[in-house]
C-alpha positions as CSV (number, residue, x, y, z in Angstrom):
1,X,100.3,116.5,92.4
2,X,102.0,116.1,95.7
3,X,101.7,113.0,97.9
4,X,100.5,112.9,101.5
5,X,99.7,110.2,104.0
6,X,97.9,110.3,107.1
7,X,98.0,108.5,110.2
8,X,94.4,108.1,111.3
9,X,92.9,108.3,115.2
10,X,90.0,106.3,116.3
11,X,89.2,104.2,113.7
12,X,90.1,101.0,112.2
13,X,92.0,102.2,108.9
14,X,95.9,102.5,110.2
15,X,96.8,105.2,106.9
16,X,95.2,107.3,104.7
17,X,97.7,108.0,101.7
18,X,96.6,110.3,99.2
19,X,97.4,112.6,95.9
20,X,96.4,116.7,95.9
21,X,97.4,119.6,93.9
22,X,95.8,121.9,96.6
23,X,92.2,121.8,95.0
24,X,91.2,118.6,94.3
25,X,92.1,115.0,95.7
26,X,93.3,111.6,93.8
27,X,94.3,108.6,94.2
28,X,93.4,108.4,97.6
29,X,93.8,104.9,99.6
30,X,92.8,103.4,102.7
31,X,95.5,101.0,104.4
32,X,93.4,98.6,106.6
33,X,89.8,99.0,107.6
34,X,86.7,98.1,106.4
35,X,87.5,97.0,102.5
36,X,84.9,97.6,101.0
37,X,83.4,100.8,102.7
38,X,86.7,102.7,102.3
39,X,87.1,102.1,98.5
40,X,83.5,103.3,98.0
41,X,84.8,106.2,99.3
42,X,88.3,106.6,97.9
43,X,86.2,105.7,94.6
44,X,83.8,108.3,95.2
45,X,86.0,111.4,96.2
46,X,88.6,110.7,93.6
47,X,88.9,114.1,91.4
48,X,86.7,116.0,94.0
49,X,87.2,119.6,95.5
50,X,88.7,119.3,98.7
51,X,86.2,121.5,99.9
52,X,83.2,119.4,99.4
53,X,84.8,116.1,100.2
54,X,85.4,117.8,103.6
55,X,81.9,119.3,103.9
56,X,80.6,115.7,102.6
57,X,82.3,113.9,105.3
58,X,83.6,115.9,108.7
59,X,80.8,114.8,111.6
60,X,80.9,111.0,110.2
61,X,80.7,108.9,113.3
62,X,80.9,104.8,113.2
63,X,79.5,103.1,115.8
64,X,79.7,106.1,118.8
65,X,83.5,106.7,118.0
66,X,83.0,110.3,117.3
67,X,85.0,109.8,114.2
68,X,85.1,107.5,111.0
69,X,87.6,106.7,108.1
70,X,85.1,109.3,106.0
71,X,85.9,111.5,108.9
72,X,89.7,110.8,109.3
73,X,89.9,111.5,105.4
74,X,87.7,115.3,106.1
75,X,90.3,115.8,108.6
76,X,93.6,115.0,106.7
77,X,92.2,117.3,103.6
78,X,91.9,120.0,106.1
79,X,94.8,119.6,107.4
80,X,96.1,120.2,103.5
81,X,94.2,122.9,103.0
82,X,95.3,124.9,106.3
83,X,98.8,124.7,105.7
């Protein structure tokens, strides 16, 4: 498992830090944000296939942003999986 962290755009989390062996994602946190909401999700995607997290999540939008922490976490696992 490697370790990433990503700084987030647009939305009220500051960090997403998170765990991947290149298929699946664990351990994933939120720093700052919405408490609850973002552990639901961390909770939720924890041991999933990076490619349905993404297709679960890019296109979230929270309140007219164009972007959400579900989102912001979508676009750091793509950024993984691109590389």
């Amino acid at each position: 498992m490697e370790k990433y962290s990503y700084r987030t755009r647009g939305v009220c989390s500051r960090e997403i830090q998170f765990e991947s062996d290149g298929k699946t994602v664990q351990n994933i946190k939120f720093i700052s944000g919405c408490s609850g909401n973002t552990q639901g999700v961390a909770a939720l995607a924890d041991g999933m296939e990076i490619e349905k997290v993404i297709r679960l999540l890019e296109g979230i939008d929270c309140n007219g942003r164009g972007t959400s922490c579900p989102a912001q976490l979508a676009r750091a696992l793509q950024e993984i999986k691109n590389q």
